[in-house]
PyMOL CGO cylinders between C-alpha atoms (Angstrom):
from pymol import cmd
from pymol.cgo import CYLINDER

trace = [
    CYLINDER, 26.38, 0.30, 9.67, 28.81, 1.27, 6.99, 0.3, 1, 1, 1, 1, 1, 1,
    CYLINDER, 28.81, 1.27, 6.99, 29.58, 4.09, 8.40, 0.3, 1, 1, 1, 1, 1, 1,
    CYLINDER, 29.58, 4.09, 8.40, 30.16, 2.94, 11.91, 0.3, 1, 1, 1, 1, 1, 1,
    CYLINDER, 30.16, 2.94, 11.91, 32.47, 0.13, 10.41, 0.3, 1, 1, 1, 1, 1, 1,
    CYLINDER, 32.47, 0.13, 10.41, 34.20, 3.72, 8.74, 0.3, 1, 1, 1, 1, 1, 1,
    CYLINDER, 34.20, 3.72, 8.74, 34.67, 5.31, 11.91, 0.3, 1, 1, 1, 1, 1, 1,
    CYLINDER, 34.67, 5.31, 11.91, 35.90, 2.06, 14.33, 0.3, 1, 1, 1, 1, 1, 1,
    CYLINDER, 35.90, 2.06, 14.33, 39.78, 2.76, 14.26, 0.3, 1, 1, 1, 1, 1, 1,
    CYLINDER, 39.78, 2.76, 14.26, 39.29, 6.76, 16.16, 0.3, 1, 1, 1, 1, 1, 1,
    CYLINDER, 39.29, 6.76, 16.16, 36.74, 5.20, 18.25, 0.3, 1, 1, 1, 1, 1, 1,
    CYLINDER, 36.74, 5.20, 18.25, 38.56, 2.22, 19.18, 0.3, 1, 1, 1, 1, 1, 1,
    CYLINDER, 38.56, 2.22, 19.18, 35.84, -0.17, 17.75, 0.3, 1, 1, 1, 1, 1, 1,
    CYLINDER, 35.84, -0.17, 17.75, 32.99, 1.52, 20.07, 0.3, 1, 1, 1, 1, 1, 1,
    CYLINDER, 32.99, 1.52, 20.07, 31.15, 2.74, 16.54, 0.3, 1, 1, 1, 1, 1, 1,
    CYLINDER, 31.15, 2.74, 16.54, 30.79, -0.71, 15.23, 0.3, 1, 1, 1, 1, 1, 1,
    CYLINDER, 30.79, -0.71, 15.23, 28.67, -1.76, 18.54, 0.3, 1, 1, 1, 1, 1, 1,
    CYLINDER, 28.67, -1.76, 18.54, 26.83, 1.39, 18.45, 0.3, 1, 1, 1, 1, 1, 1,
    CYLINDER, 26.83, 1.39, 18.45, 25.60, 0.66, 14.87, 0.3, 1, 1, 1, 1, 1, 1,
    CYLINDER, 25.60, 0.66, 14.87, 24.80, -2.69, 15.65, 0.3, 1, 1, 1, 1, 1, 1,
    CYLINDER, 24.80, -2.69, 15.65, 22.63, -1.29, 18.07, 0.3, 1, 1, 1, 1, 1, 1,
    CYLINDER, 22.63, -1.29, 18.07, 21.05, 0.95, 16.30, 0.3, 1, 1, 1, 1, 1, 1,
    CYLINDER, 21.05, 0.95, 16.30, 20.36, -1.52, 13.27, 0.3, 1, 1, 1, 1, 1, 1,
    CYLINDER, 20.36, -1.52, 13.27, 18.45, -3.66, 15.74, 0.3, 1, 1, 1, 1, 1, 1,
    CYLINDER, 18.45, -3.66, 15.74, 16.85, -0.93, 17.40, 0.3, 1, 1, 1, 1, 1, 1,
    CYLINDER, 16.85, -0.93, 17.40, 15.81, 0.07, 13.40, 0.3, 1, 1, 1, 1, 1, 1,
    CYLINDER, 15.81, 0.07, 13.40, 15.02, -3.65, 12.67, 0.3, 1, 1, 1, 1, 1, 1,
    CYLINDER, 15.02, -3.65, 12.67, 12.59, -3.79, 15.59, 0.3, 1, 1, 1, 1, 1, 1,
    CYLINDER, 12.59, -3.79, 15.59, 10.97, -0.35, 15.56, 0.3, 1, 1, 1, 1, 1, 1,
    CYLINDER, 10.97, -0.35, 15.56, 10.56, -1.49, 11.41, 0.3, 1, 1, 1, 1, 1, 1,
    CYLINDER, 10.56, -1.49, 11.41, 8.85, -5.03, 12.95, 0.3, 1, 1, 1, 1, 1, 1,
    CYLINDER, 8.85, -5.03, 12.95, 6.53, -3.25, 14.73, 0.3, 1, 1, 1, 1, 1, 1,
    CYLINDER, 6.53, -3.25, 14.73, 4.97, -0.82, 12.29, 0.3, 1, 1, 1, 1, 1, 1,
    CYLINDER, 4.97, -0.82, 12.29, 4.88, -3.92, 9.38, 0.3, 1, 1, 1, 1, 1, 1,
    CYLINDER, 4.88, -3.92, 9.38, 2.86, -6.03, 12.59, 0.3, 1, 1, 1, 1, 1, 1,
    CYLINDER, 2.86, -6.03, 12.59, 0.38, -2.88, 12.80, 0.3, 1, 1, 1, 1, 1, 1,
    CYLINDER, 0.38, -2.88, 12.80, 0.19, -2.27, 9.41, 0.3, 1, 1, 1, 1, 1, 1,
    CYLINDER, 0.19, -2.27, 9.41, -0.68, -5.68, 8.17, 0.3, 1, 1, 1, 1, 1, 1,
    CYLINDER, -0.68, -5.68, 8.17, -3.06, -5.68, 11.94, 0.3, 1, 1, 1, 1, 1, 1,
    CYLINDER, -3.06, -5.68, 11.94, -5.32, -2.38, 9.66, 0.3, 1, 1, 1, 1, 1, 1,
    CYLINDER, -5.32, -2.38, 9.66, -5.00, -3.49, 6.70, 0.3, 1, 1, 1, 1, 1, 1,
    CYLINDER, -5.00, -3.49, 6.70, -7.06, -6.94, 7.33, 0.3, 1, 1, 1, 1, 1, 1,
    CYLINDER, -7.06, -6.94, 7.33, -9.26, -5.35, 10.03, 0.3, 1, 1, 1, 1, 1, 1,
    CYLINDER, -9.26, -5.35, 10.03, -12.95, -5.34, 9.35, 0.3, 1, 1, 1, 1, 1, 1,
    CYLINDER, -12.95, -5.34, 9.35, -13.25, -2.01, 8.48, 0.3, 1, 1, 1, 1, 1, 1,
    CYLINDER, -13.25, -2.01, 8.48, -10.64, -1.35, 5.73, 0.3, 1, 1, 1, 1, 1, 1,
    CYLINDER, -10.64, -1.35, 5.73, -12.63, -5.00, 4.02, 0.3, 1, 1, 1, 1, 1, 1,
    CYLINDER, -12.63, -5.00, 4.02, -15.32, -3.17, 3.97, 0.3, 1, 1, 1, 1, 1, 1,
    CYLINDER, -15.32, -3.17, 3.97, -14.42, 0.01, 2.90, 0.3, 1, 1, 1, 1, 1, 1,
    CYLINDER, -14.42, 0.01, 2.90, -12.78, -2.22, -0.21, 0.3, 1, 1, 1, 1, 1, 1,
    CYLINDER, -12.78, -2.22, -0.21, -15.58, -4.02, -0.97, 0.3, 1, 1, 1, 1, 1, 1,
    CYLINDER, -15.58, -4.02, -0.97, -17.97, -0.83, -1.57, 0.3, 1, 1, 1, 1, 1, 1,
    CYLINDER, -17.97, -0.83, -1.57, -15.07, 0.41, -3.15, 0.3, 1, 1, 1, 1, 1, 1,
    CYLINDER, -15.07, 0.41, -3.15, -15.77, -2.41, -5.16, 0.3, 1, 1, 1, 1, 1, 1,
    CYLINDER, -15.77, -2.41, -5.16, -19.49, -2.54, -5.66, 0.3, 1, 1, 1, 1, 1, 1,
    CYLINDER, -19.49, -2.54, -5.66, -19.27, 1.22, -6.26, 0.3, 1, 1, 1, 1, 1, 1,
    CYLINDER, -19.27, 1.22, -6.26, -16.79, 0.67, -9.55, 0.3, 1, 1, 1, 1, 1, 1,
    CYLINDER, -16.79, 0.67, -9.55, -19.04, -2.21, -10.68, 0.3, 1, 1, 1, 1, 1, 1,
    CYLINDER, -19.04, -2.21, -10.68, -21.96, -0.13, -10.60, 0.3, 1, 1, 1, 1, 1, 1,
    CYLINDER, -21.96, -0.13, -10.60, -20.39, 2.37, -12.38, 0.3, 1, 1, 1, 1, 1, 1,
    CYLINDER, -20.39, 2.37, -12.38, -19.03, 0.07, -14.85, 0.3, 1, 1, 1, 1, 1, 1,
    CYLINDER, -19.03, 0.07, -14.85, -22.86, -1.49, -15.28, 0.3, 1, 1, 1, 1, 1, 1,
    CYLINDER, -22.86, -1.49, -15.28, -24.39, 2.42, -16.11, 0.3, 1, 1, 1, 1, 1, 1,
    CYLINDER, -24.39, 2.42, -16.11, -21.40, 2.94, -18.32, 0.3, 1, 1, 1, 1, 1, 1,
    CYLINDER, -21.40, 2.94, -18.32, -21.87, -0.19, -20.17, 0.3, 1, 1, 1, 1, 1, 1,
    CYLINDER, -21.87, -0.19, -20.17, -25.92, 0.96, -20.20, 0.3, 1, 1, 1, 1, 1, 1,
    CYLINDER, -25.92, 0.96, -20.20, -25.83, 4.00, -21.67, 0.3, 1, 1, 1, 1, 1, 1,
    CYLINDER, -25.83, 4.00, -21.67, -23.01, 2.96, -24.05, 0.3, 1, 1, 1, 1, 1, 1,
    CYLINDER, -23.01, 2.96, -24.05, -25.51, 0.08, -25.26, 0.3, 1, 1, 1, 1, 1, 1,
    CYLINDER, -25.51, 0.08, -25.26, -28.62, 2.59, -24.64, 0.3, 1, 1, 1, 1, 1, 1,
    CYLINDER, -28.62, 2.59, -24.64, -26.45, 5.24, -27.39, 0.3, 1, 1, 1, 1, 1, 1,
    CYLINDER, -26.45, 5.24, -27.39, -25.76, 2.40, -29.82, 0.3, 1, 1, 1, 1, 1, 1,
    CYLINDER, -25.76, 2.40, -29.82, -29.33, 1.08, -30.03, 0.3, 1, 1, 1, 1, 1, 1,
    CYLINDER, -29.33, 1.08, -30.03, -30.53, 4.98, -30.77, 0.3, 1, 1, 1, 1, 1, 1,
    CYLINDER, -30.53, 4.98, -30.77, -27.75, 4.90, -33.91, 0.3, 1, 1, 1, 1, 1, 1,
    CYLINDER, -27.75, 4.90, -33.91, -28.52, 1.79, -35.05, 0.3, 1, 1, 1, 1, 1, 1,
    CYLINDER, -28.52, 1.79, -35.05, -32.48, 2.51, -35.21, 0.3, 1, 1, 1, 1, 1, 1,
    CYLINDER, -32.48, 2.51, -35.21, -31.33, 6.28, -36.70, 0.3, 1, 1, 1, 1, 1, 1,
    CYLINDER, -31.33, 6.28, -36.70, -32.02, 6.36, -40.96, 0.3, 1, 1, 1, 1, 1, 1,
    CYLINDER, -32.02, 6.36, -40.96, -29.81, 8.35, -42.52, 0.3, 1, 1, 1, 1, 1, 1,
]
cmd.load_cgo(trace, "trace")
């Protein structure tokens, strides 16, 4: 838009409605792919593709946590 503002005294004001234009043909083309966007990213697939995301860090988290408390036990029982 600046730069049609820049240009409006050679063109005889013809730039400033051309980048009027094409900021609302930008706004609405930027509209659209926000509506599909936030359309995937609440569709039933991507939840549950998220939520065994999910389960699968928990999981992981749970052996870690095991075998951390399965290594301590084997130190604490070891005499030195």
């Amino acid at each position: 838009m600046g730069a049609s503002a820049g240009l409006a005294p050679e063109t005889l004001g013809l730039s400033v409605v051309a980048g009027i234009g094409a900021s609302f043909i930008y706004n609405m083309g930027t509209d659209a792919v926000a509506s599909v966007s936030k359309k995937a990213v609440h569709s039933k697939e991507v939840r549950h593709v998220a939520n065994a995301l999910k389960g699968a860090t928990i999981d992981s988290a749970n052996t870690i946590a095991d075998d951390a408390n399965d290594v301590a036990h084997w130190f604490k029982h070891l005499h030195w």
